[in-house]
C-alpha positions, 0 to 999 in steps of 0.5 A, a space after each residue: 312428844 317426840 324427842 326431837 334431839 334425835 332427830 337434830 344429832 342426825 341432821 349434824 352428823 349427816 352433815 358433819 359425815 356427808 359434807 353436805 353444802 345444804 341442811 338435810 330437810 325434816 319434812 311433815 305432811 300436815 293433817 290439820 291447821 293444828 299441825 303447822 308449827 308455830 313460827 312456820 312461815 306461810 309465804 303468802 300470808 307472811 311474804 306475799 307472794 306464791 312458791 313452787 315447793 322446790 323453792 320451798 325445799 330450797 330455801 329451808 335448806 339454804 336458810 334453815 326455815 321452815 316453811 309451811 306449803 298449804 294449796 294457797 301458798 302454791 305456784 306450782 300445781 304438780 304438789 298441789 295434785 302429787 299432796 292430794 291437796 286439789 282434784 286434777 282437772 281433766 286437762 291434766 288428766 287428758 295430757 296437756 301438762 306433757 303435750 306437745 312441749 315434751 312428748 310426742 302425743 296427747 295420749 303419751 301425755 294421758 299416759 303419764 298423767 294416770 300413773 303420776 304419784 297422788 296422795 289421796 285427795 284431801 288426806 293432808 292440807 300442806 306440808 312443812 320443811 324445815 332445815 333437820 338440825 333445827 327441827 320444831 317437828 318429828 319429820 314424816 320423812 328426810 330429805 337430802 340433796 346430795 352429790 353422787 359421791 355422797 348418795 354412794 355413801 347414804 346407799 351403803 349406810 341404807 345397805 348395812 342393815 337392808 342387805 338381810 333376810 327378812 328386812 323389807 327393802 332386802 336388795 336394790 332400791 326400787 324406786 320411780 324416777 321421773 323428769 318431772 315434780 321431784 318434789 313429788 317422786 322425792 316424798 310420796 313414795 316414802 308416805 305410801 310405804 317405801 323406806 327409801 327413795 331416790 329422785 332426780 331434781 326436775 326442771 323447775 329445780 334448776 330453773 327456779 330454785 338453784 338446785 346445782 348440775 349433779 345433785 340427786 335426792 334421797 329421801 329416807 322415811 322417819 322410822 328408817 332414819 336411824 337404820 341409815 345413821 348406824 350404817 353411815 356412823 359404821 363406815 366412817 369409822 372404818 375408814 369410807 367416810 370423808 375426805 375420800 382418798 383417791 387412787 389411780 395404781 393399777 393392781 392396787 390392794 383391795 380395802 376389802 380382802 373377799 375382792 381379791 378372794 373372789 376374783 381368785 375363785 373366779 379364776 381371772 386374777 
């Protein structure tokens, strides 16, 4: 069994290094019903009542519960088809989800509707959340919703070890971003092979489940959660972590001396 105090010390310091306003999330993709954790709230069966995975993600993040989402636990179907959990019908498929309310034809629709993110069908029966500081379960991956400041700082923890020969995600994350089922572009990236993942919360995590203006998500798979804290744990203590100080002097002293050294070999300063 994994050490979970790995992954609880992670979700403090993220925490604690981030100022984060919610939990960062462990979340798992569930196989079997053996997998759901024990103590796991199953809304229907326990609350009575549906959730859309935002409010899901939410409330685990909020509260700290973990929550498991199996299909009859769902409100919304855009994880039901992103998990893999039921087969999209043909309406879904011919566009209707995207027409007429947000795009300008079926077809445009259809298009969107064939490149949507799918786990394979029936590979897993739900997924679970839960706040990461008290996981009862190695995460598949980590969810963070953060502000742009601290998606700034998760971006260089990632870039202290990426930014090497040889590393997979060498350069730029290249990730898909959407309008549409953040809950969906936030993990199944990462369960098809990507470390890392940005997406932008959706509509239905405004509308239904709180989610501020400005928050984005980011998303780092479970065997790239260390690489990040290393890198993040390094720039605090070199002063680019929290409180920021911030600086309006013209002509000020770069933090890092190659800025200026490069800018003189550029021959503009």
């Amino acid at each position: 069994m994994a050490d979970l105090s790995i992954y609880h010390n992670c979700g403090q310091e993220l925490e604690e290094k981030l100022r984060l306003k919610t939990h960062p999330l462990a979340v798992k993709f569930l196989e079997k019903e053996e997998d759901i954790p024990k103590g796991a709230i199953r809304p229907l069966r326990d609350w009575g009542y549906h959730l859309s995975q935002c409010q899901a993600f939410n409330i685990s993040r909020r509260q700290g519960t973990a929550i498991a989402m199996l299909i009859e636990d769902m409100w919304c179907f855009e994880p039901v088809v992103g998990y893999g959990l039921g087969e999209p019908p043909q309406e879904f498929l011919d566009g209707h989800n995207r027409f007429p309310e947000d795009v300008e034809t079926l077809e445009a629709g259809a298009t969107y509707a064939h490149s949507y993110p799918r786990l394979p069908l029936r590979k897993y029966i739900g997924i679970v959340s839960e706040s990461l500081t008290t996981t009862t379960f190695e995460p598949s991956l980590v969810i963070t919703y953060c502000d742009t400041l601290q998606l700034n700082l998760l971006l260089l923890g990632r870039e202290f070890r990426a930014l090497k020969p040889g590393y997979k995600d060498s350069g730029d994350i290249r990730c898909r971003l959407s309008s549409h089922a953040a809950c969906v572009y936030s993990t199944v990236p990462i369960m098809e092979g990507a470390d890392y993942q940005i997406a932008i919360p959706c509509r239905g995590d405004h509308y239904y489940a709180m989610t501020p203006d400005g928050e984005m998500v980011f998303s780092v798979s479970r065997d790239k959660l260390e690489d990040l804290m290393t890198g993040i744990k390094h720039l605090c203590e070199h002063g680019f972590g929290f409180p920021m100080a911030y600086t309006i002097k013209p002509e000020y002293d770069f933090r890092l001396p190659s800025y200026r050294t490069i800018g003189h070999k550029m021959g503009y300063m």
